[in-house]
N, C-alpha and C positions, 0 to 999 in steps of 0.2 A: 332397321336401325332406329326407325321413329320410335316404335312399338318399345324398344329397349331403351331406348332416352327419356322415355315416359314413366316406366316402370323404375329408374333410377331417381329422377328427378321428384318423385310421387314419395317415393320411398327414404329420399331423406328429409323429406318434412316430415312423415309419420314420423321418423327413426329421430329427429330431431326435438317430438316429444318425447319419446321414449329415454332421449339422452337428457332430457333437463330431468325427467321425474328421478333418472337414475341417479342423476348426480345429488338430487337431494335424499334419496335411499343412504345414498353411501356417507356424505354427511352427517347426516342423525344417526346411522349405525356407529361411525367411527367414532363419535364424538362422547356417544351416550350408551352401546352396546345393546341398541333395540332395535329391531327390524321394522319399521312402520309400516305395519300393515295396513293402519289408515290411511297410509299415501295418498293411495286412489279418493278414498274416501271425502279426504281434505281438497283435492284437486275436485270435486265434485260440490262441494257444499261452497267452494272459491265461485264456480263455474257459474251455481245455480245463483249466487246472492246474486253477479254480475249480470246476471239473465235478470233478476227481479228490480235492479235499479235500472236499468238499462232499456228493458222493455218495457216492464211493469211499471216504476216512476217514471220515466222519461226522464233519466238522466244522461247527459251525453255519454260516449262511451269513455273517453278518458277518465272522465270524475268516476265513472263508474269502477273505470279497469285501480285507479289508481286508491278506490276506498275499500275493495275487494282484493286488490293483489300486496298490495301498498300496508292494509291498516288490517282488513280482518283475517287474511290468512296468516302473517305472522303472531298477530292476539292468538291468535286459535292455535298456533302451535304452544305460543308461552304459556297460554292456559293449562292444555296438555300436562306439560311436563310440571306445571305446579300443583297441580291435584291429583293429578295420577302418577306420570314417569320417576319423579323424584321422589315422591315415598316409597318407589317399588324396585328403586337401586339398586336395594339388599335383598330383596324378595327373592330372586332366583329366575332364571330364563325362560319358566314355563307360567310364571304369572305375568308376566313383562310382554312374554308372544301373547298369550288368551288376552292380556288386557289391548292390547293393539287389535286383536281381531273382533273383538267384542267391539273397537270402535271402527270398524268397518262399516257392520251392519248400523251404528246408532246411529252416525251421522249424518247420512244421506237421511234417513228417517225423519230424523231427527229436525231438517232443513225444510220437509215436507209440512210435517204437522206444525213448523210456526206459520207457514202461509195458510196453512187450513185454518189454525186458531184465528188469526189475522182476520183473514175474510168471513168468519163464520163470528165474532167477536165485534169485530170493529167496523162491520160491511165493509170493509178495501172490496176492490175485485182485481186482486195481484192475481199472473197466470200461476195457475195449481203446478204446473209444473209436471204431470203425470203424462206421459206418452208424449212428452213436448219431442218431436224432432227437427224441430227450427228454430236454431239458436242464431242469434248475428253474432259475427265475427269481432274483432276490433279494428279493421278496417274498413275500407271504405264500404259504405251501405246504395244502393244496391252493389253486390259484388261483381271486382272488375275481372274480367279475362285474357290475356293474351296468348299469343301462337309465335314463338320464336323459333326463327329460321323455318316456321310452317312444319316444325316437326312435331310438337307435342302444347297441350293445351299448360297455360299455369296461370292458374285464378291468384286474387289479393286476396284471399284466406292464406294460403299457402303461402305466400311471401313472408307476410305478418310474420305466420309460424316458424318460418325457419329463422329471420331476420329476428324473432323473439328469443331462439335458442341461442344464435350467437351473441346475443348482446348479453344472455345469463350468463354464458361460459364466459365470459371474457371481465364480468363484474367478478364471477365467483371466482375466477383467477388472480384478480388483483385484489381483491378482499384478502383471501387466503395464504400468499404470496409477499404481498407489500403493505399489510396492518399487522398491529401487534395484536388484536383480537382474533387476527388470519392464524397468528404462530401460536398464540395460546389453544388455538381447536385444534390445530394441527400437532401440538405437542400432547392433550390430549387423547388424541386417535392413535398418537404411539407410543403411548404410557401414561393412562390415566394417572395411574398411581406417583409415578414421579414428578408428573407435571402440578399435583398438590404442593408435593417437597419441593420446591421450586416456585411456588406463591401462587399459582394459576387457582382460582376458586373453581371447583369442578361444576358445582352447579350453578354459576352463570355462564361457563363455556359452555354445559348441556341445555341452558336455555337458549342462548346466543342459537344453538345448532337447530335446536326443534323450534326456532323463529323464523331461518331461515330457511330452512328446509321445509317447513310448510308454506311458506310464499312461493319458492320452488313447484311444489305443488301445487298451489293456486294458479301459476302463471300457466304453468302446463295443463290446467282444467280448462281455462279459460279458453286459451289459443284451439285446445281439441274439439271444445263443444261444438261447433259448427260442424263438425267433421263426426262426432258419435250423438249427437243429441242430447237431452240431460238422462239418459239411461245408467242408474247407476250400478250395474251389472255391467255392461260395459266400461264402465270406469275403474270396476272390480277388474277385470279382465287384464286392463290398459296395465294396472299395477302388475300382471304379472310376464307382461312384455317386458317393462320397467326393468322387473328386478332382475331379468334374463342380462340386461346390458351389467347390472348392479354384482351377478354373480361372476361376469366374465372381469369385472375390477376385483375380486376377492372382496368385495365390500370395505377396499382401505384404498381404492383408487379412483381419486374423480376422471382426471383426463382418461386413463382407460375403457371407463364407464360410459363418460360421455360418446369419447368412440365407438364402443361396445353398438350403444343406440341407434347409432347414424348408419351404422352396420347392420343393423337387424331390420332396419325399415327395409332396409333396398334387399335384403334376404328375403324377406318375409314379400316382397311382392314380387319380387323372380320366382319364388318359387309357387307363389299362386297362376303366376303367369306362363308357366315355360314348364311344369311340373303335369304329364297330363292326368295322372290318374287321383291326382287332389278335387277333381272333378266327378270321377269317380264313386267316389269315399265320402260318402255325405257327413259333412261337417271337418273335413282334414284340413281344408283350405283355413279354418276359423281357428283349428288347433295348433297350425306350425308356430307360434310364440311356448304354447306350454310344452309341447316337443323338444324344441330349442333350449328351455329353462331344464326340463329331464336332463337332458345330456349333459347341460354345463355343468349341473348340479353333480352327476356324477361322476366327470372328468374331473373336478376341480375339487371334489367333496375329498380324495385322496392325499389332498395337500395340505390340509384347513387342522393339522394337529390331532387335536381329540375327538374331530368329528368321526371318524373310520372307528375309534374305540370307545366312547362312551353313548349313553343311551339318553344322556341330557345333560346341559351344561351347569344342572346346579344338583347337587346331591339333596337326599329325600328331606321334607321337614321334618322336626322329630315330630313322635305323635305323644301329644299331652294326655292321651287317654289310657296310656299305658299301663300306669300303674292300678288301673279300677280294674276288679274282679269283672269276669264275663259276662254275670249275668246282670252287674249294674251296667256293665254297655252294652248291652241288648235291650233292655225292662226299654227304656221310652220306643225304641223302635218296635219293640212286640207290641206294647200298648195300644200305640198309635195304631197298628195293626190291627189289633183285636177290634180296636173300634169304628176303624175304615172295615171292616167286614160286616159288623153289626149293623151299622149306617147303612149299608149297602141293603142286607137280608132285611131290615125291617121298617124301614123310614124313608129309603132314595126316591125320587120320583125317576121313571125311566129316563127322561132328557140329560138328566145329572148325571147318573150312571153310567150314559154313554161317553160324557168326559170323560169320568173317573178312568173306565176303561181306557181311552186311549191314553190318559194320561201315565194308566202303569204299563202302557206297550211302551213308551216314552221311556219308562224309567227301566225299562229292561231293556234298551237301547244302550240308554245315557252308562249305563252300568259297564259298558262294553270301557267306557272312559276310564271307570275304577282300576282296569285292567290294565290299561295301556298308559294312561297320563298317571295314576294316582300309586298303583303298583309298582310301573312299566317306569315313570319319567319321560315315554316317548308323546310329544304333541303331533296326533294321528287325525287329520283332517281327509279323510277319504272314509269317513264312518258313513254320508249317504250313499255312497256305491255301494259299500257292503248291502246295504239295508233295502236301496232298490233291486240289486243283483237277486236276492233272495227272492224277495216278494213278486218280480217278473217272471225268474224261473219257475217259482210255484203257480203262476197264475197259468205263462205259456203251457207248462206241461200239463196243468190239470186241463187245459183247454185244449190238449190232444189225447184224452184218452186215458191219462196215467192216476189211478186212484189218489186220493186227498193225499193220504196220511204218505205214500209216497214222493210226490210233489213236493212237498213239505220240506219231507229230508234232501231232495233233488235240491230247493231252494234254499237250504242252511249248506249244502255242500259247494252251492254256488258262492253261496258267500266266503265262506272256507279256502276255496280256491282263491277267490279274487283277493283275499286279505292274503295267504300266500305270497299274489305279484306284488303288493305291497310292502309286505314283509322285506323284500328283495333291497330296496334302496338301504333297509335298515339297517342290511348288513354291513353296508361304508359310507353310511353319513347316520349322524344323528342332531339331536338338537335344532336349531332354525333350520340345516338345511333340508332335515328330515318332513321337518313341518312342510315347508315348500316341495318338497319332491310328490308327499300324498295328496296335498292339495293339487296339483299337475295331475296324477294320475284320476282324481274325482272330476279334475274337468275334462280331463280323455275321455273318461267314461257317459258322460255328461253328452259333448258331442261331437263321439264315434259309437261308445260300442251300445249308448241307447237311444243308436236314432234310424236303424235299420227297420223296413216298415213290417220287416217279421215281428222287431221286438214291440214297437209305438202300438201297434193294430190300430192306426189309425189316430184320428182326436177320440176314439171309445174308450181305448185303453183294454182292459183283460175284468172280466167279471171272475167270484169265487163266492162257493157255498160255504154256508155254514159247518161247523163242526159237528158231528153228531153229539146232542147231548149238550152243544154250549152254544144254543141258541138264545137263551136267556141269557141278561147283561149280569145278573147278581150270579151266574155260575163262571161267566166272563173275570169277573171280578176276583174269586176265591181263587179260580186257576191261574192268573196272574199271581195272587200273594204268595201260591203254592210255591211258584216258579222261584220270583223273587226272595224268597225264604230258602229256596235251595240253594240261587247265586252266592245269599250271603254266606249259607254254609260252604259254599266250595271256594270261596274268596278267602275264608277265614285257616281254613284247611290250608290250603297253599299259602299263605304269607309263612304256616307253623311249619311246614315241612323243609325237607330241601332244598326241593326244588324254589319255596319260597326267599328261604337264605340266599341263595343262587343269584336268584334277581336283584335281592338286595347289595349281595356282592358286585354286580355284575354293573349297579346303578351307579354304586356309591364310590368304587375303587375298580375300573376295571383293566387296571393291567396287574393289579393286585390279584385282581376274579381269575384270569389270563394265566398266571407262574403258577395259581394253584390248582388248576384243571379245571374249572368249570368253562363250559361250552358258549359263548357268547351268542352263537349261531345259531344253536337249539334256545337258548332263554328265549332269542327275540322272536326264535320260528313261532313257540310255545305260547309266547304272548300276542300276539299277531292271532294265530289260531283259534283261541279261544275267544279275544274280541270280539273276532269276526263270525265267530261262531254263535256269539252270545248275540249280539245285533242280530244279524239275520235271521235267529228266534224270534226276536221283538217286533221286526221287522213283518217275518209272517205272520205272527197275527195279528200282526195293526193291520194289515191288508187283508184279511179272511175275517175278522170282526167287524171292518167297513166295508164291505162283499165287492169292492175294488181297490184295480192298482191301476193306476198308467205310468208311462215313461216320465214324464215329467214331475212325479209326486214329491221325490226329495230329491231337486235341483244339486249342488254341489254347494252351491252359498250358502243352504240351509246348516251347512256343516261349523257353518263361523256363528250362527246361533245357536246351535247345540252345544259345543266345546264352553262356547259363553256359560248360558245357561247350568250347565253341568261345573264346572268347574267354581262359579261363583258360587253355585250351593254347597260344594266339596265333590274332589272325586276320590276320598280316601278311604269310602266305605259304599255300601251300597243304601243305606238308609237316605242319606242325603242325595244322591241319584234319583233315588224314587219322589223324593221330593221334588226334585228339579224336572223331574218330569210332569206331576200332577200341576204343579206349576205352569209350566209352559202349554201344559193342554185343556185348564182351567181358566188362566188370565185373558183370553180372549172374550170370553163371556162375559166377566167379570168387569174388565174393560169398557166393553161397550155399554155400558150403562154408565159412563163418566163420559165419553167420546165418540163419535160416531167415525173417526178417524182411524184406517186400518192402519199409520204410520206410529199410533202413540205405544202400541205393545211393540215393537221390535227396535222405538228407542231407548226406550227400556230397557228391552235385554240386553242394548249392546251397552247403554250408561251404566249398567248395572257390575259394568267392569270397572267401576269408581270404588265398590266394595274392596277389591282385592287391594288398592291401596291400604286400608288397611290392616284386612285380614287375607294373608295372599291365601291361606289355608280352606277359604272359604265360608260361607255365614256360620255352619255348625260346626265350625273348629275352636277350640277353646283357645287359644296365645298364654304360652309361657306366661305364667307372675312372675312377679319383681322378687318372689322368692328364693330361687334358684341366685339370682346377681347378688345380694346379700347373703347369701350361705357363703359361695367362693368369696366373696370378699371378709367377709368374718372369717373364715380358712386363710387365706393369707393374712391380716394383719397379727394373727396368733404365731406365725412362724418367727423365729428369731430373728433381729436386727443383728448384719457386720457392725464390728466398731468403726469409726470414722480413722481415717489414715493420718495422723502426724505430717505436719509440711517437711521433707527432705528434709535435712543438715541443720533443723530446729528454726526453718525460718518463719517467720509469720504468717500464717494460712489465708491466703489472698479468697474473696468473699466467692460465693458459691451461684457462678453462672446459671449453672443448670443444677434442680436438688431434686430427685426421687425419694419424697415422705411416706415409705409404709405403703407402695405403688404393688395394689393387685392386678392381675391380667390376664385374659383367657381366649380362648375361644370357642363362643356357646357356652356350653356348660360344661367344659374344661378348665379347670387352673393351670396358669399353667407362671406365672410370678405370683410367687409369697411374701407379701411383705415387705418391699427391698425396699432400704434405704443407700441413698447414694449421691456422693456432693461431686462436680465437675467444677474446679476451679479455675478461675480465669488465667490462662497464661501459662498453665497447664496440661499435661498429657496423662490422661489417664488410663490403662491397660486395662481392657475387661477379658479375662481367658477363662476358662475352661473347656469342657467336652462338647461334643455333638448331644444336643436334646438339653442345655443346663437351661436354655432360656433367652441366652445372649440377643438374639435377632428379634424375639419379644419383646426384648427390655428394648432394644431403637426403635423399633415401631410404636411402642407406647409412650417414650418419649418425643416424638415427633408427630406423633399423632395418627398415626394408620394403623394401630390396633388400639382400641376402646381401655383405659382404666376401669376395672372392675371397685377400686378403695382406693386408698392416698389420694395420695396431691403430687402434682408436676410444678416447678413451677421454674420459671426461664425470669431473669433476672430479677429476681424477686416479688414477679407476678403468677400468680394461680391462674395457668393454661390448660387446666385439667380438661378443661370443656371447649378448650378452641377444636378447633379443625386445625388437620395440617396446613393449609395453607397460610391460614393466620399464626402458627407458628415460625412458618415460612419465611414470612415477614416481618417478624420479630425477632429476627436474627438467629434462627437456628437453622442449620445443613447439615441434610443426613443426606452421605452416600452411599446407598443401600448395596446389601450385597448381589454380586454378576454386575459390577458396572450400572451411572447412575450417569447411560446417556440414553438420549433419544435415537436408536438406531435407523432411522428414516430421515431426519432431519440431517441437514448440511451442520457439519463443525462451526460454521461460523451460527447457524439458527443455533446451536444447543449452548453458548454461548448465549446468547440474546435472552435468551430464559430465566435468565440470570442477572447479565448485565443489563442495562438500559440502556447507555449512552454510548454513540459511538468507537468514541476516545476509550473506554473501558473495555470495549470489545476487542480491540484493536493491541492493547497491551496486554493483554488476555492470549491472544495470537501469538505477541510477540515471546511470549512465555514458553509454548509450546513449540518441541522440537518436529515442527512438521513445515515440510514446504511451500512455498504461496500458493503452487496450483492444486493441494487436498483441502484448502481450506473450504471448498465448494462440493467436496467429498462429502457422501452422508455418515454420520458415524460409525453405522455398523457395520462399515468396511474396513475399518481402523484394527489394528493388532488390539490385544487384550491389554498391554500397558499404555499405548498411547489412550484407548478410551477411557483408561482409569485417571490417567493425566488431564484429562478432557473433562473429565467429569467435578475431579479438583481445581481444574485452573478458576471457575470462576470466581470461588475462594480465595484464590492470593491476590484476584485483584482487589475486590470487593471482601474484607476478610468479615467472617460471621462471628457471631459472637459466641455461638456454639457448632462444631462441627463435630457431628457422629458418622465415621467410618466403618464399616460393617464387612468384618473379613476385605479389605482393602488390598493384601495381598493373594488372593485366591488364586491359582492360573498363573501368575504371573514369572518372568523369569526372574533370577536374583538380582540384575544389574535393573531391569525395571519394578524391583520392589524397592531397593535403595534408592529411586528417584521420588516414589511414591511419600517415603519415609523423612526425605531430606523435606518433602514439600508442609509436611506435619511439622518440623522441627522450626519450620519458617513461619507457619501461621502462630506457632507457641511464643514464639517471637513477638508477633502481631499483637498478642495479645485475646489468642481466641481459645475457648475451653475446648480441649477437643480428648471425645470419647473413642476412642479405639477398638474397634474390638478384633479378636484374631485367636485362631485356633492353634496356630504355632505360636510359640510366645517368644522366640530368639530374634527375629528382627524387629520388636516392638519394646523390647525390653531394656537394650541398652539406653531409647531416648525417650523411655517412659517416669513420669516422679512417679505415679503412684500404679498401682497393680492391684487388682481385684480378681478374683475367684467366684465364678458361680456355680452349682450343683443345685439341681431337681429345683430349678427357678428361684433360689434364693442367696445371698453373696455369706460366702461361707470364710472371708480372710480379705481384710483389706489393709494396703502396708507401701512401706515403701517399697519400689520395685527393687533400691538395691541390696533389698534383706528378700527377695525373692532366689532361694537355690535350687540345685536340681533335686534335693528331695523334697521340697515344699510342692515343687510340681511333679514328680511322682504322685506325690498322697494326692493333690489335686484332679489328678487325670485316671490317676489306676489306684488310689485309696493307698491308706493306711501303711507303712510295714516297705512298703514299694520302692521307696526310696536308695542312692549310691549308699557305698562307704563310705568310709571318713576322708577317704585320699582323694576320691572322687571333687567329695564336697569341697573340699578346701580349694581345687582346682577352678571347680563354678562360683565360687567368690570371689574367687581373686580375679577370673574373668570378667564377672561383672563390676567390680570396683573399678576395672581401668577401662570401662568402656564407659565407666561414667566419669573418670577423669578428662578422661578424651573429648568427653562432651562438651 
């Protein structure tokens, strides 16, 4: 019973860190849609300042805990998101992962070489911090011990810690909970996009989140240090305990998460304790956290949407080099070639050479990336298994007996294989959690399957001979260009084939890929395969050109500098690979003749993810010009202009709330509004219909501000908003309720109200508006029928009326008795005095309490009028063209219908 009260009570202080890191995972995920892989990172460079004030200056602990947890971890997160995370918003989800894991590696580094610079500079003699594993606590010094009820030991570290956790969850509760900065993050995590429409600034709630969320993590570095020492490998680790709690919340749940934690601790030491054969299994005991993250990842990966069918969360960039003939995008790459070979055969000194060499094993590695991120879209962080797998195999079997050139392909089929098991998670999960799945399995492999003392041979590791014939580094060198000259040819080849199209399909639309027959299973087998097939080439002979390998040669973290390094160069081709390799196995030389510090090249690589801000394409990608934005816009404003509509029954045309001047809009290099000009008068209803694809959900978007103006001018009460942000629309009196309901489905009725309203009394009359009983008003909305949310979604309008209000397919779903409430609430704001845009694809319940009525086709307004000269052959031609239209008998019927439904009005 002791023995098990110890192993509980142990295990919720662990699990207690694990719950603060997770809760601030899930935080910055929800708020900002980035997985912080710096987590750990940040919880490490918190830890170490608070090590360097604390021991190193002698400052007491609190000042210490409170300039470190209090001042520099949140600085450090709002830095973050201002030089890197917010210009990489739009980038897409595989420069967002690479730039987080690129600051994994920088900034433990990166915390190192200021204290070397410091001491080496300033003579300080601050602790270096290298193999420190004696940190103090924030408790009491020396630390204190008791024995309750004589059963089990618990130190004042552990209290600290746990008493640390609960006091975070219980701020990050009532923050989140009981401030209006709480409900703005929180209305953010469940609709960014609405929560702009709706005045929320999204990037000060995404700063707000990466503030707190890295204090989060500082406090949780802090509290662990005593417990892991400043080892930032172990804090790398710690993060993916973290995120184990962080995937069992779907990454949109604190209290889960935090549970999640509390839970894992006391798992994770029962099952070191009471499991026997994790004793056994050298290294299991250390693996049960990435085990644990496998599973969740695939139990939970089935539920997460598009993670089971796509290959990455953001579709390919385009490539700007499309339109050059081949052999202008090849000449600098052949060049460069020619004269890396000539360098090599007439001029290199040996020492050089042998960089070179490793550095294009490097880039016939890094190449495997080309495949998998640059082709693929998949972020594959298990590329040093592959690449050890290989080079062990080769080495063990040549070391029993099995000829070279055998051994070899034994060790590319090794790799083959093991890319294979990885392959495996890709088939139901992709994007973050795919990233996280391969990373788990590179630390499996890390330590379980290479720590067996058949595979390790010891700290000797596995010796290997020369190649026959490429014992010289300049013939080293040519057979490398050889190689990497064929990558590109067979790279090039498959993007042109099929099976190339395939992938693209498969990246870009793939339930689109899915109805048309292509195999999603074979693409990802297919790219998987060849990776791993490609690496583990590169792999053997970076290890038979440096006549060793051992088990420990590429760790699994080396993997978060590869991905770095490669992707900041590009992985869209193989020339820039070869780059990033020469690179990475150069700059160390290079280096040290500026620094004698081995931390200042891997801050580097990881800062070097400050590039991708922004070029996410990487250094030799070229970025779209402003060319392509001025074409479409010079394409739209050539389109013809509607006439302006006459006010009804010859009244005075009341001045123009909202005006679209000549408003182009696209997206990318799509037009897709030409031209349109359009007045929304005050007090006013106006009808915008046509068909599916005319533009309609374009034109609200670009009037509210969620999709970009290409030309014209917007402008909200006679100010030029063309350049606001939605928010500051928002605020300016415009309401758009987007089509599918334009509530926060997570949020209580009464919160998605508050978004809106400010004031109590407001809220409260808001309620009273809505036909729903007192005890749903604590309901979250996405429980609510389709009419009431649509009700909900307007009500804060009737109390608070906008000066412009755009509806977007308003009756969609809904029944007739709840579109008639929808429509009576329109007729009340027009009342109010508010401009309101309409749009809808039936036009019979909008039309009798519409004044004006517009028409759009192929994004431009093709008939603007009063709605009651709108008949049913004007919407024939509108909908089904030309000719389309009733007979006479007909017609007369649908005018005389609509005359009396406008008398009636």
């Amino acid at each position: 019973m002791a023995e098990l009260l110890a192993y509980v009570v142990s295990g919720l202080v662990t699990g207690s860190v694990f719950a603060v890191m997770a809760s601030g995972l899930v935080l910055t995920h929800a708020a900002t849609g980035v997985f912080n892989f710096a987590h750990g990172a940040i919880g490490f460079a918190t830890a170490f300042l608070y090590f360097q004030l604390h021991t190193g200056a002698g400052l007491p602990a609190p000042v210490a805990l409170a300039v470190a947890v209090g001042l520099f971890a949140p600085g450090l997160g709002y830095l973050l998101h201002r030089t890197m995370f917010d210009r990489l918003a739009g980038a897409g989800a595989t420069a967002q992962t690479v730039a987080a894991i690129a600051l994994t590696v920088a900034l433990p580094a990166a915390a190192l070489w200021t204290v070397h610079v410091l001491n080496g500079t300033f003579g300080l003699r601050l602790p270096s911090g290298d193999d420190q594993f004696t940190v103090p606590g924030i408790g009491p010094s020396p630390v204190v011990a008791w024995r309750p009820l004589d059963l089990f030991t618990l130190t004042s570290n552990q209290v600290v810690a746990f008493a640390a956790a609960a006091l975070a969850a219980a701020g990050l509760w009532a923050l989140l909970r009981r401030t209006p900065l709480g409900l703005r993050m929180r209305a953010a995590a469940d609709r960014r996009d609405l929560a702009a429409l709706r005045g929320t600034d999204p990037g000060r709630t995404s700063a707000a989140a990466w503030a707190l969320g890295s204090a989060l993590a500082g406090l949780a570095g802090v509290v662990v240090a005593p417990f892991l020492g400043l080892d930032a490998t172990a804090f790398t680790v710690l993060l993916f305990s973290s995120a184990t709690a962080a995937v069992c919340g779907r990454l949109r749940s604190i209290p889960i998460a935090f549970a999640a934690g509390l839970g894992l601790g006391v798992l994770q030491n029962l099952a070191v304790g009471y499991l026997p054969f994790t004793d056994r299994v050298r290294g299991l005991a250390t693996a049960v956290p990435v085990l644990l993250l496998f599973a969740a990842l695939l139990v939970m990966g089935a539920h997460r949407g598009r993670v089971a069918g796509a290959m990455a969360e953001d579709a390919p960039p385009p490539d700007h080099l499309a339109g050059l003939p081949p052999w202008r995008r090849a000449l600098p790459w052949a060049a460069s070639g020619t004269a890396l070979a000539v360098w090599a055969l007439a001029f290199a000194p040996h020492f050089w050479l042998g960089l070179v060499v490793q550095g294009l094993a490097y880039g016939l590695i890094f190449t495997s990336f080309v495949l998998i991120t640059g082709i693929g879209g998949m972020v594959n962080l298990a590329m040093p298994a592959f690449v050890a797998a290989a080079a062990l195999t080769t080495a063990i079997a040549y070391s029993s007996g099995v000829p070279l050139f055998a051994a070899i392909l034994l060790g590319i089929a090794a790799s083959v294989l093991l890319g294979l098991v990885a392959a495996v998670p890709s088939l139901r999960l992709g994007g973050l959690a795919l990233a996280l799945a391969t990373l788990a399995l590179a630390l499996l492999a890390d330590q379980i399957l290479f720590q067996p003392d058949a595979v390790t041979n010891g700290n000797e590791g596995w010796p290997l001979p020369g190649i026959a014939g490429l014992t010289d580094r300049r013939a080293q060198v040519l057979v490398l260009l050889a190689l990497l000259a064929g990558a590109a040819l067979l790279l090039r080849n498959l993007e042109r084939s099929a099976t190339g199209r395939a992938v693209l399909a498969v990246r870009s639309a793939p339930e689109a890929a899915l109805t048309s027959g292509v195999s999603q299973v074979r693409i990802k087998l297919l790219l998987f395969v060849l990776a791993s097939g490609v690496a583990g080439l590169g792999g053997v002979l970076l290890a038979v050109f440096n006549g060793r390998v051992t088990a420990d040669a590429f760790p699994a973290v080396t993997g978060f500098v590869w991905l770095a390094v490669a992707v900041i160069h590009g992985v869209r081709r193989v020339g820039p690979a070869v780059a990033a390799g020469l690179v990475f196995a150069l700059a160390p030389e290079v280096l040290s003749h500026v620094s004698d510090s081995a931390h200042l090249l891997t801050a580097l690589f990881g800062l070097g993810g400050l590039v991708l801000a922004r070029r996410p394409d990487g250094l030799f990608s070229r970025p779209a010009g402003p060319r392509r934005k001025r074409t479409a816009a010079r394409a739209g404003r050539t389109a013809p202009a509607a006439p302006a509509a006459p006010a009804p029954g010859g009244e005075e045309e009341p001045p123009a709330a909202l005006r679209l001047a000549g408003v182009s809009a696209g997206y990318g290099d799509v037009p897709v509004l030409r031209g349109v000009d359009l007045d929304v008068p005050a007090g006013r209803i106006t009808a915008l219909l046509g068909p599916n694809g005319a533009g309609k959900s374009t034109l609200c978007g670009t009037a509210a501000g969620t999709v970009p103006a290409t030309g014209g001018a917007v402008l909200l009460g006679g100010r030029d908003v063309t350049a606001a942000p939605a928010h500051l629309r928002a605020r300016a009196g415009l309401f758009l309720a987007p089509e599918g309901r334009g509530v926060f489905p997570a949020l209580t009725v009464e919160e998605n109200l508050a978004t809106w309203l400010r004031t109590p009394a407001e809220r409260e009359e808001a309620l009273d508006r809505l036909p729903l009983p007192a005890r749903r008003r604590t309901t979250p909305a996405g429980r609510l029928s389709g009419g009431e949310q649509q009700l909900l979604a307007l009500a804060p309008a009737l109390v608070r009326p906008p000066a412009v209000l755009i509806a977007d397919e308003p009756s969609l779903g809904l029944a007739p008795k709840a579109a008639e409430q929808v429509f009576a609430v329109f007729a009340e704001l027009r009342a109010a005095g508010t401009a309101l845009l309409v749009v809808e694809e039936k036009p019979k319940g909008i039309l009798p309490i519409a004044d004006t009525a517009a028409f759009m086709a192929a994004g431009g307004l093709v008939w603007i009028g009063p709605s009651a000269e709108v008949g049913e052959e004007r919407l024939a031609e509108a909908y089904l063209g030309p000719g389309r239209g009733p007979g006479p008998d007909e017609r007369a019927r649908q005018a005389q219908e609509v005359g009396e439904a406008h008398e009636n009005r």
